[in-house]
C-alpha positions in Angstrom: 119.6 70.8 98.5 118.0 68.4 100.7 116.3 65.6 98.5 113.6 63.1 99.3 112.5 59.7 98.2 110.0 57.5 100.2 110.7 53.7 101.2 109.9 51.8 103.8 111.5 49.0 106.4 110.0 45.8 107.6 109.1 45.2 110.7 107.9 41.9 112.1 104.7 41.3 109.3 104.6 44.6 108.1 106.5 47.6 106.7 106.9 50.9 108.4 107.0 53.9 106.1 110.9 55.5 106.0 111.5 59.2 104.1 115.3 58.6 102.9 117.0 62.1 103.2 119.9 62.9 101.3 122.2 66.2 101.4 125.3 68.0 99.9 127.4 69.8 101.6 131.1 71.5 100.8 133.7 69.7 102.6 136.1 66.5 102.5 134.6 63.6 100.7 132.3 61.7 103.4 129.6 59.6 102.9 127.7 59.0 106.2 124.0 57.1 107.1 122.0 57.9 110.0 118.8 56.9 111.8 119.6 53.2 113.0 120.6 51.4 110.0 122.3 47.9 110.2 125.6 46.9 108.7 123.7 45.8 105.4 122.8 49.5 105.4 125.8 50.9 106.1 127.4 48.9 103.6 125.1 50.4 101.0 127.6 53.6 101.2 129.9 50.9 98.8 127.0 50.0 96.7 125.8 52.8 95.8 128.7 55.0 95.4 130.3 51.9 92.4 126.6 52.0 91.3 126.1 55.4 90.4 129.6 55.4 89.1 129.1 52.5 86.6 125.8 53.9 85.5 127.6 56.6 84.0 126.3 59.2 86.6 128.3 61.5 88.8 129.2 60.8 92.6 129.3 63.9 93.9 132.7 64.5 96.1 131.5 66.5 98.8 130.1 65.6 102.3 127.3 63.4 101.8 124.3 62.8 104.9 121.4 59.8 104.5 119.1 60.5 106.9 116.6 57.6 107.4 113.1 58.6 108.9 112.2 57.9 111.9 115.6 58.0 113.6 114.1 55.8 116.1 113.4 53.1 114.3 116.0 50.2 113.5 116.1 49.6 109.9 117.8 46.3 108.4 118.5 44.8 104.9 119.5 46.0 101.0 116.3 47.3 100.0 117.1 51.4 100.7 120.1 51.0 98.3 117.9 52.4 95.3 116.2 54.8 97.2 119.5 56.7 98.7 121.0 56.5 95.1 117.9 58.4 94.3 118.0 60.8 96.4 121.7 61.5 96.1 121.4 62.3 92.5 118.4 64.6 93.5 120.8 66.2 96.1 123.4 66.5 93.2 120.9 67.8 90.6 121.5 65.2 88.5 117.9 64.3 88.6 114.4 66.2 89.6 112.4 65.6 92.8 109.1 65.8 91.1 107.0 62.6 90.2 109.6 60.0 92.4 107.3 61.8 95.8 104.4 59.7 94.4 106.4 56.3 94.9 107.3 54.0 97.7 111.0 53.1 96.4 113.1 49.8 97.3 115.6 47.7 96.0 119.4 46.6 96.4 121.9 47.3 93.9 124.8 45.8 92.5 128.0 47.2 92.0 127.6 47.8 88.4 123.9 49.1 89.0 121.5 46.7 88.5 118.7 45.7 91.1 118.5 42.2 93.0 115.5 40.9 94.6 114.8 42.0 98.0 111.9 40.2 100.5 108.9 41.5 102.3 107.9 43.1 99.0 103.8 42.2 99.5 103.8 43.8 102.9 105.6 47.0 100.8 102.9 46.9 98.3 100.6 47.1 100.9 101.9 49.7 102.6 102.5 52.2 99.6 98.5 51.6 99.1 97.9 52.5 102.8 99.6 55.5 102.7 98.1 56.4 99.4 100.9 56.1 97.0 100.7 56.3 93.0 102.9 53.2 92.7 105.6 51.1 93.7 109.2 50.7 92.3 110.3 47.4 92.6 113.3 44.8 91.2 112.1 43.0 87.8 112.0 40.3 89.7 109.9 41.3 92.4 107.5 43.2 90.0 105.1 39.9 90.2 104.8 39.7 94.1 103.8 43.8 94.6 101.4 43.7 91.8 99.3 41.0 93.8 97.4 44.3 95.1 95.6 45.2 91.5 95.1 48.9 91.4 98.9 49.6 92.3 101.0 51.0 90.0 104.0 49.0 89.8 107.1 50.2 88.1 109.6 46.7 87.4 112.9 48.1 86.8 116.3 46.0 86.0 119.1 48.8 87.0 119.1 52.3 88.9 119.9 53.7 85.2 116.5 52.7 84.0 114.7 54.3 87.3 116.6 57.2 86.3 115.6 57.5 82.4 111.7 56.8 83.2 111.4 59.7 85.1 114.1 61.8 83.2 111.3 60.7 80.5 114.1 58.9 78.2 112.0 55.9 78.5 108.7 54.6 80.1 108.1 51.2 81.8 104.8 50.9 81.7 102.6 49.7 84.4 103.2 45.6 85.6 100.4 43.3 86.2 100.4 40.1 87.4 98.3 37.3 85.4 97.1 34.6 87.9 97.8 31.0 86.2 95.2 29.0 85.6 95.0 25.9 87.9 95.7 22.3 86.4 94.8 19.2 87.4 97.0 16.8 88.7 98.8 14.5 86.0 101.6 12.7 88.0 99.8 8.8 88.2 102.5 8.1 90.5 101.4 11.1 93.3 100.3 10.5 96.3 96.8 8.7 97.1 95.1 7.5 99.8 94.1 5.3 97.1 97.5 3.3 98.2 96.3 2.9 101.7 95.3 -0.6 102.8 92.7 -0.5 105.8 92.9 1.7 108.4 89.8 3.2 107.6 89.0 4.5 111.2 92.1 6.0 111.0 91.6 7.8 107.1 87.8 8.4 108.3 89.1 10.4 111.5 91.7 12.3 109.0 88.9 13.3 106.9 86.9 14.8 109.6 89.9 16.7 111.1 90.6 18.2 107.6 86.3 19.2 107.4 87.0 21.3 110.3 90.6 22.1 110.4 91.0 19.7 113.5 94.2 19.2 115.3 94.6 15.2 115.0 96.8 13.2 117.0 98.0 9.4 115.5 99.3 7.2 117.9 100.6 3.6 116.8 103.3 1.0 116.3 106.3 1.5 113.5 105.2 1.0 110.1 101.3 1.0 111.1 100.8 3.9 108.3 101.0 7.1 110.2 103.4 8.7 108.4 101.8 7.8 105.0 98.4 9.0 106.1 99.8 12.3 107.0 101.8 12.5 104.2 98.5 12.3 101.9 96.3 15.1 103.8 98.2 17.2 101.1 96.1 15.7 98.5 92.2 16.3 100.4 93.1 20.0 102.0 90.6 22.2 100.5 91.5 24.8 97.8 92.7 28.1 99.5 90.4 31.5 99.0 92.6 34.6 97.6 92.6 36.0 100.9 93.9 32.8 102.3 96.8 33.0 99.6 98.2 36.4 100.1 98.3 36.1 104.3 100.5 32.8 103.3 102.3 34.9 100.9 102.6 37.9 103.0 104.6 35.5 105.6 106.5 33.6 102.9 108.1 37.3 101.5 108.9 38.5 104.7 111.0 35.7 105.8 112.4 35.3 102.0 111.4 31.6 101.3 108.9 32.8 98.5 109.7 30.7 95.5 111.0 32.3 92.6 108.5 31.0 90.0 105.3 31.8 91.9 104.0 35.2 93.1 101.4 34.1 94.7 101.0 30.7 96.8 98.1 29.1 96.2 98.5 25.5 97.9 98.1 24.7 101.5 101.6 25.1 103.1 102.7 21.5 104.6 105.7 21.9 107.2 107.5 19.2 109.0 109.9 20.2 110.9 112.6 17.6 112.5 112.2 16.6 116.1 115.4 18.5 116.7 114.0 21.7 116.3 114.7 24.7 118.2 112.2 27.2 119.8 113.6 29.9 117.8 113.2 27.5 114.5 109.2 27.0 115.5 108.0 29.5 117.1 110.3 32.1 115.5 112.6 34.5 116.5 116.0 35.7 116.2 117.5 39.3 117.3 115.3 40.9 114.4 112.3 37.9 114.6 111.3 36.6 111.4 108.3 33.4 111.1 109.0 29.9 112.7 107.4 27.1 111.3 104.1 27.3 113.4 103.7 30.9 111.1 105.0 28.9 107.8 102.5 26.7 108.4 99.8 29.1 108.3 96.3 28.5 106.5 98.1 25.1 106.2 99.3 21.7 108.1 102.4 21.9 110.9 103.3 17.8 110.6 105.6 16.5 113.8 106.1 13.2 113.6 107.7 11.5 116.5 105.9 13.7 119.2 107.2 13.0 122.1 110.7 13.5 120.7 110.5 17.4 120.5 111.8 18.6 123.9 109.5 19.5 126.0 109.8 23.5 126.3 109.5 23.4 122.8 106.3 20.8 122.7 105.1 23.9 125.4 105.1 26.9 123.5 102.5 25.4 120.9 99.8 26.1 123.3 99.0 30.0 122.2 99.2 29.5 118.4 96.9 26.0 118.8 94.1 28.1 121.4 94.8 31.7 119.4 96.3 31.2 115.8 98.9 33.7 116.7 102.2 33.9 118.6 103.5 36.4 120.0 107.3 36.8 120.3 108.5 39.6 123.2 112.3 41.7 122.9 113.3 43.9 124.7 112.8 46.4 122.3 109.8 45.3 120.9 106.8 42.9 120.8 105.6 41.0 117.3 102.9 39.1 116.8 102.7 36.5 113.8 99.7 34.5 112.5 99.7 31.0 113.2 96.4 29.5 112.2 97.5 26.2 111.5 96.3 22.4 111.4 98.2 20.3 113.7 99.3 16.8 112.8 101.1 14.6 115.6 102.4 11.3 115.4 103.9 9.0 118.1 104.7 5.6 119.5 102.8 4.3 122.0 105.8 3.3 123.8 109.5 3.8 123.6 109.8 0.8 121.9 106.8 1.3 119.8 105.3 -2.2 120.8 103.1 -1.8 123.7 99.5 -3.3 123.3 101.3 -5.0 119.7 99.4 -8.1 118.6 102.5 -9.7 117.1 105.3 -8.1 119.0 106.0 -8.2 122.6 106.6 -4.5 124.2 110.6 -4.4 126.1 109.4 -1.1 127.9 109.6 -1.0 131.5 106.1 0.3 132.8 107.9 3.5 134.9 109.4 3.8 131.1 106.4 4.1 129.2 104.9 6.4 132.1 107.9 8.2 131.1 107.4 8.1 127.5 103.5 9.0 127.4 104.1 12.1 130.0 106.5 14.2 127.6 103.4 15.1 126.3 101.3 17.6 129.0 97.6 17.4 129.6 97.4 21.0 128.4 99.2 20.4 125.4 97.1 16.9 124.8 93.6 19.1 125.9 94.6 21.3 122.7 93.9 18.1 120.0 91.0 17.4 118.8 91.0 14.1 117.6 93.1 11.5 119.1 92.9 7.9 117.4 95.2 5.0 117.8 96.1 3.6 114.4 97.4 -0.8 115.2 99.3 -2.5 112.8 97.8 -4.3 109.9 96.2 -7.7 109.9 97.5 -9.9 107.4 94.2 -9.9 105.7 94.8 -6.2 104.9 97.8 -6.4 103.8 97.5 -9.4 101.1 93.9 -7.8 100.1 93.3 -6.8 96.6 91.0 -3.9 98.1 92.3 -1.1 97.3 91.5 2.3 99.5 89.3 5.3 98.5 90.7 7.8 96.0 92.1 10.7 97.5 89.8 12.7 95.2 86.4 11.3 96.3 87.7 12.3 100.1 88.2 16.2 98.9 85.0 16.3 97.2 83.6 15.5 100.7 85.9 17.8 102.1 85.4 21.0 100.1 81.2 20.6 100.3 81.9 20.7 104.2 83.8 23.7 104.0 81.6 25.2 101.9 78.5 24.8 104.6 80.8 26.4 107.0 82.2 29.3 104.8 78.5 30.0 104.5 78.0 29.5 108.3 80.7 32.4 109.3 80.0 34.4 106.1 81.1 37.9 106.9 83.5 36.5 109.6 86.8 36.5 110.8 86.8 32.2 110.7 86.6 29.8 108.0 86.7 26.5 109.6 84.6 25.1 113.0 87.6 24.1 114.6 88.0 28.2 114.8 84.9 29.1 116.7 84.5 30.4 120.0 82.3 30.3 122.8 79.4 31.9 121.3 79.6 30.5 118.3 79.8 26.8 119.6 76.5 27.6 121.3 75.1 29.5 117.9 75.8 26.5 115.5 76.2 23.2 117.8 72.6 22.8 118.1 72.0 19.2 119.8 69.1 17.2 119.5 67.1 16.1 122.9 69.1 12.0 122.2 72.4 14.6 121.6 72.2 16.2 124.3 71.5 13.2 126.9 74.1 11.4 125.4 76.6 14.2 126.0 75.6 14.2 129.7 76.8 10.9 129.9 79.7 11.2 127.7 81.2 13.6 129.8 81.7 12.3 133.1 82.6 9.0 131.6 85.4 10.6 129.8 86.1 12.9 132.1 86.0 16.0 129.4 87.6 19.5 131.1 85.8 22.8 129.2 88.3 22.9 126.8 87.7 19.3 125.8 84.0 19.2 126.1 84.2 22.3 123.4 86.2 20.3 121.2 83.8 17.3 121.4 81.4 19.5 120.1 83.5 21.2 117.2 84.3 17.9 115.9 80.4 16.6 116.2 80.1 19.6 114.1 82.4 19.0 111.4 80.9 15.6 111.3 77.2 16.7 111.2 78.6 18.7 108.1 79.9 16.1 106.5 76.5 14.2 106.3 75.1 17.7 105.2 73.0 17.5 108.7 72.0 20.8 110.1 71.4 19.4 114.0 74.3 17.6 115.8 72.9 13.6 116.1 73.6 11.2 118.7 75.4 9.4 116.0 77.4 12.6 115.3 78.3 13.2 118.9 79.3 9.4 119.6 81.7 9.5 116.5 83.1 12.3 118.1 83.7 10.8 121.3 85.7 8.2 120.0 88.3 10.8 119.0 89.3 11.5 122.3 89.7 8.1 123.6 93.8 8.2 124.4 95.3 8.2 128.1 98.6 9.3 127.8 99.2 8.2 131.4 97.7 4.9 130.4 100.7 1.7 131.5 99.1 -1.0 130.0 
């Protein structure tokens, strides 16, 4: 008897529907799996052969044939261990077909027949509702994750024994739903605050407008001038993420199995900072089976590389289609994935080797074919791609023995979240939620100038010397800022704040 049970494999972002065939045949013991799978599949013949055993049910001693459907797909990883312990019990009549065709099964098993955790689980639950399934039979403790979808059935189950007595109807798990926890406010009085910050309130006002609009920002400055602390606090003014925000983020956290075990659902910004030592595989993902870098972890949240011009340079290179697209795309030889990547950039660097040059108090040791150098590890295209450069100098002493103290981090995000509102209700119905997003068309839709504006944009880009790309950005950020003041026309005042945002030569000597 050739038995049946439906699961699925992941592939890239998404899952890939796979009909586990199991049959019984006379002959010499053999247990043998077909259709591509991996060595974490063909291992599953030891799993599930102990796990049927010490669940008290009989391993049939015959010839035994998995088939997994489509043969030409690869499939990887633990989750088909419940499923072809399923069907194999079918095949052995141990247990009946009907009612198990209406669900997308996964799970692995341990040897004594309980079921572990498994990753990719949302993209599962959303592929057992594409294809019109009843339900979903999950791990316990993945039961949270798959019922982020609502109107799926989810069956949580701890062991292979308690699939088997559901729908031998010796017991009934009912139905799991996920309750969304209430958001709290933060209590911590020693979190992080831009309340802490001393001065540097071009630089905290220029932060402010790249979080409005989801604004790649760039920080250049001398050591301990605050750039790292400022970045370190966008955390606390990122707007609150919409549900459809959360389960993208989520979606990519499951598949690459960094979902934290506590919380189904992410509901915070992501903030990623990866170490200048990173590889290209480590950002942009990849792999002989590519899973998400940390351009894709960073999605619907902030990517922070401090020390800029430190990354090598190929690797500094490849962030040019996930900053102009908010996807990358990742080519094997078998196969071509795309990921999302719809991130906020936030760069930090030196304005020298040294970190010195143009120092008020410090004299700069850098040679100037060194700082050339220096300033050109970072290329025009790459440079073209942010937004908002400011340079942030050190500290007078006047700011640093002041008793005035910065603006709370909280009156910044009240700012924050009315801007995004306006724009939410700007693109309401499309596929952007931010004006750093738009397009072409869009610019010229919502970037409406005033007659001053628009002379003084004339001017502003042949003095700065603005290529498309950058004279599109000017306008973005005019926008955000125009939204910020709750203006509905981009000012002259608007448009000249923006301008000073994109006031750093990188091939500057002096």
């Amino acid at each position: 008897m050739v038995a049946r049970v439906d699961s699925c494999a992941l592939y890239g972002m998404d899952a890939n529907l796979v009909e586990v065939e199991a049959d019984l045949i006379t002959g010499l013991p053999a247990f043998t799996i077909v259709g591509l799978p991996d060595a974490a599949i063909q291992e599953a013949k030891e799993r599930v052969k102990l796990s049927i055993i010490n669940s008290e049910y009989e391993f049939p001693l015959k010839r035994i044939t998995v088939n997994l459907a489509p043969a030409d797909l690869k499939k990887e990883g633990p989750a088909f261990d419940l499923p072809i312990a399923l069907a194999i019990l079918i095949s052995s009549k141990q247990l009946a077909q009907k009612g198990i065709d209406r669900f997308l099964v996964v799970g692995e098993l341990s040897l004594n027949g309980d079921l572990r955790p498994i990753s990719g689980v949302l993209s599962m639950a959303m592929l057992a509702k594409k294809a019109g399934k009843e339900g979903l039979i999950v791990p316990t403790e993945n039961a949270d994750e798959a019922a982020l979808m609502g109107d799926l059935k989810v069956i949580a189950a701890s062991s292979l024994s308690e699939v088997v007595d559901h729908f031998q109807g010796r017991v009934s798990i009912s139905n799991h739903s996920y309750s969304f926890p209430l958001a709290k406010e933060e209590e911590d009085p020693d979190h992080l605050d831009y309340y802490d910050i001393k001065g540097q309130d071009h630089a905290k006002r220029a932060v402010e407008v790249a979080v409005a609009g989801g604004h790649n920002i760039l920080m250049v400055g001398p050591p301990g001038s605050g750039k790292t602390m400022l970045a370190k606090r966008i955390p606390t003014i990122l707007p609150t993420m919409s549900f459809e925000e959360s389960i993208e983020t989520t979606k990519i956290y499951s598949v690459a199995n960094m979902l934290p075990s506590k919380n189904a659902l992410i509901e915070l910004r992501p903030i990623r900072s990866p170490h200048h030592t990173i590889s290209m595989a480590g950002l942009v993902g990849g792999g002989q089976s590519p899973r998400p870098g940390e351009i894709s972890l960073s999605h619907n949240g902030v990517l922070f590389l401090d020390e800029f011009p430190e990354f090598p340079k190929s690797v500094m290179e490849v962030l040019r289609q996930p900053l102009e697209e908010g996807l990358v795309t990742i080519s094997r030889a078998s196969s071509t994935l795309t990921f999302p990547s719809n991130f906020m950039l936030v760069a930090a660097m030196n304005p020298c080797r040294c970190g010195y040059l143009g120092d008020r108090k410090r004299e700069c040791s850098c040679s100037l074919s060194s700082i050339h150098q220096y300033r050109s590890r970072i290329s025009g295209p790459i440079l073209d791609r942010i937004d908002i450069q400011i340079e942030v100098p050190r500290l007078t002493k006047d700011d640093l023995i002041a008793e005035r103290v910065g603006e709370p981090s909280k009156e910044i995000r009240d700012r924050v979240e009315k801007a995004r509102k306006i724009q939410r209700e700007r693109f309401d119905g499309g596929a952007i939620l931010a004006n750093a997003n738009m397009n072409s068309r869009q610019i010229k839709k919502h970037c409406s100038l005033t007659a001053e504006a628009k002379d003084f944009l004339d001017s502003a880009i042949d003095k700065l010397g603005l290529s498309g790309r950058g004279y599109d950005k000017v306008l973005k950020v005019s926008r955000s800022i125009a939204d910020l003041a709750a203006s509905e026309k981009i000012d002259v005042i608007h448009l000249a704040e923006a301008c000073q945002y994109r006031c750093f030569d990188p091939s500057q000597k002096i």
